[in-house]
N, C-alpha and C positions, 0 to 999 in steps of 0.2 A: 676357779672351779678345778676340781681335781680330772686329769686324766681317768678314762675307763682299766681298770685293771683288769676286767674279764671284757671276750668278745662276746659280743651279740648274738643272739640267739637267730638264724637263718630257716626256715619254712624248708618243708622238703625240695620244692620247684625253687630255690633262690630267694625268693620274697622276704624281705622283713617283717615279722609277727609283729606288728603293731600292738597288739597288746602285750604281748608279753614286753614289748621295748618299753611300752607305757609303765608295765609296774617295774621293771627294774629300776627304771628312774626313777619311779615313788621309793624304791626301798632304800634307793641310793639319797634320795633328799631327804630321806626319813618326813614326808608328808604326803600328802595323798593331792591330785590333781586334776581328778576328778569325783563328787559324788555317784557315785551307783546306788543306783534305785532301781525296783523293779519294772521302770516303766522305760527306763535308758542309763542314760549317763549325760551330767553336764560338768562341767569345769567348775571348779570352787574357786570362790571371790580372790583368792590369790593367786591363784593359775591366771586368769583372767585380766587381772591388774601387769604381773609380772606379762603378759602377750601383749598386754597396750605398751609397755614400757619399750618393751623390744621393739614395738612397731616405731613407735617416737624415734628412735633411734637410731635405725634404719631408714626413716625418712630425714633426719638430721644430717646422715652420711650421705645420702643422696643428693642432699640440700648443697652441701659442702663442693663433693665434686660437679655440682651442676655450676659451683662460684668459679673451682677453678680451672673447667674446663671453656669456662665460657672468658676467662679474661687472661 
């Protein structure tokens, strides 16, 4: 994955705009990561696969140093 070449957009009080961080990543993966609809927003079936993946993952790595901290 490529480095950010712009900084992050920062809220007046410090906070991260979470939405605005949301579509620049959209625009930067050129795909959308969540459906908006008028009634909310849920995560499109690839957003959703690609967050189980990372979770497997992360539990994988967890799995790993749990082997070699314990022997």
């Amino acid at each position: 994955m490529q480095r950010r070449s712009k900084p992050v957009a920062f809220a007046p009080d410090g906070a991260l705009s979470v939405s605005s961080t949301v579509r620049a990543l959209e625009r930067e993966l050129r795909a959308p990561l969540f459906d908006r609809t008028p009634v909310g927003e849920a995560l499109v079936p690839a957003a959703r696969a690609t967050l189980r993946a990372a979770e497997l993952a992360r539990e994988a790595v967890d799995a790993v140093r749990g082997s070699c901290a314990g022997g």
